[in-house]
N, C-alpha and C positions, 0 to 999 in steps of 0.2 A: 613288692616283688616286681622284677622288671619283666616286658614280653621280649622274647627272643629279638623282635623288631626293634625295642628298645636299645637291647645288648649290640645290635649290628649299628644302628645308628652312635650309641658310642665311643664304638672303634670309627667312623667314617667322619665322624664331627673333632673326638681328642684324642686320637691315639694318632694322625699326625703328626705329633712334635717331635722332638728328638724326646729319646731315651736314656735320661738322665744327661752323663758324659759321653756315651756308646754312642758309635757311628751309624746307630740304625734309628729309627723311629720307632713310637712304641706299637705300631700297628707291623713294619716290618718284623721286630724280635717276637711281637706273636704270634704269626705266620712261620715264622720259623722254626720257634717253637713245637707248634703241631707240627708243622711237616717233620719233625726231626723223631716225633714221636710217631708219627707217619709210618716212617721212612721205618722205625725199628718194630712195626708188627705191633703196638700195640691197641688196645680197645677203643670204640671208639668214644668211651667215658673219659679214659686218659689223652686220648686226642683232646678230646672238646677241655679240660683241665688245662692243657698245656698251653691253649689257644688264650681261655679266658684267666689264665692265674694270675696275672699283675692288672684284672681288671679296677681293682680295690682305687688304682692310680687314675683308672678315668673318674670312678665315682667321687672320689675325693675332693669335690670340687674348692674346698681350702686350700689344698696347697699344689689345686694343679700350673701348672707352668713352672714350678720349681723344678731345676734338675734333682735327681738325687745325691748326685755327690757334693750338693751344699746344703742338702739337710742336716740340722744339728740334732734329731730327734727319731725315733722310729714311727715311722707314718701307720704303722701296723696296715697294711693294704689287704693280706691276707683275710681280716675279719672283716675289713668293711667291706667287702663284697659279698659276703656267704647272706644278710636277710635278704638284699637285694636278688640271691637268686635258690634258697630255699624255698620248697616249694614248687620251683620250676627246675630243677635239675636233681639227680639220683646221688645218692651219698660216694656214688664211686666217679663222682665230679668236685663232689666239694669238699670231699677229705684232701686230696690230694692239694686243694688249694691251698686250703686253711694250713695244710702243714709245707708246703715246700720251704719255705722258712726256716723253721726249724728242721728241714732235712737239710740244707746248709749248715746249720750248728752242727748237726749230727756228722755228716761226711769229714769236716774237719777235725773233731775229734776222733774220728774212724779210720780218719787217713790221714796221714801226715804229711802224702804229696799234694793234698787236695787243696790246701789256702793257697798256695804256687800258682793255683791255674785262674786261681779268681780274679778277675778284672778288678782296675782300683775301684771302681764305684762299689764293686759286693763286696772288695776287704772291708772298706767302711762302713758300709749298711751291716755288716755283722757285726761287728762293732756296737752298735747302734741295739744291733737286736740281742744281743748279751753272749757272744763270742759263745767258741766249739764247746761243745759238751764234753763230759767227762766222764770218768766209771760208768756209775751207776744211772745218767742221765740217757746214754745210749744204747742199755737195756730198755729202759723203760717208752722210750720215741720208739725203738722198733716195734714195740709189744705191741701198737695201736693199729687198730686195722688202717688200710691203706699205705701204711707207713713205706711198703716197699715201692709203692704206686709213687711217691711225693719224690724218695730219692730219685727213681728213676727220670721223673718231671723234671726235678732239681739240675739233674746233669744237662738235660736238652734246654733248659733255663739257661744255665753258663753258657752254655754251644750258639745260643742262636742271637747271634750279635754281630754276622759278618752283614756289610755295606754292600749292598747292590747284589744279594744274593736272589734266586727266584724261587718264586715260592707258588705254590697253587695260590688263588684269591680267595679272600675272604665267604665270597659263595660257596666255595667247594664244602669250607669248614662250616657254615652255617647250616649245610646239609646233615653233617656229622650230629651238630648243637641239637637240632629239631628230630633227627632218631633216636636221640637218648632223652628227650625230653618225658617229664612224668605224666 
């Protein structure tokens, strides 16, 4: 399990780098993130989610410095960060993680203007992670708790990619991280 000091060091030591092919870095698109989650009133469980969801990529330390969009495989990021932070954070932080993934599959099979808005890097990583769901698979994703928490995660996920956008710092959200702590 990692301590919150852990998780801030990090974002401040690898989330630096660029963000795949996106013109942010991965410490920008998580600040963005929260704040976009911020910004829309929600908890602050789904803040601090939205902050930490692609942390999977700092712990990864195999295939960190790879962009994503020249991955040939699904790095599953999603799970590698939940034992690292079970434990230390409430299930209505790490559902929303573990699933924003598959709430990508889900929206695209749920909407059909939705693959249109994905940046090429997420065309590809869905791809990767076994393309839009279908009938019966989009009953069954929403039916899981959190599951509306991860879409809404997922939208502020697409969103938060713009270059040189300002964001509160990572203090602000690390106040959020340590109120919702167990």
């Amino acid at each position: 399990m990692l301590t919150p000091d852990e998780i801030i060091h990090l974002f401040q030591t690898r989330a630096r780098s660029q963000y795949g092919f996106e013109a942010v870095t991965q410490l920008q698109h998580a600040l963005q993130c929260a704040q976009l989650a911020e910004q829309a009133g929600e908890t602050d469980e789904t803040i601090v989610a939205a902050l930490l969801h692609d942390v999977g990529h700092l712990i990864d330390a195999e295939k960190r410095g790879q962009p994503d969009d020249t991955q040939e495989w699904d790095d599953l990021h999603q799970y590698i960060a939940l034992p690292f932070l079970r434990g230390l954070l409430p299930d209505a932080v790490l559902e929303p993680i573990r699933l924003h993934v598959q709430a990508k599959r889900y929206l695209c099979g749920a909407e059909q203007s939705y693959w249109a808005t994905l940046s090429p890097a997420s065309k590809r990583s869905l791809a990767l992670q076994g393309g839009a769901y279908s009938g019966e698979e989009l009953a069954i994703f929403m039916a899981q708790p959190f599951a509306q928490e991860a879409v809404r995660l997922r939208r502020y996920d697409d969103l938060a990619k713009v270059p040189n956008k300002l964001t509160p710092d990572l203090a602000h959200y690390e106040k959020k991280m340590v109120a919702v702590l167990l």
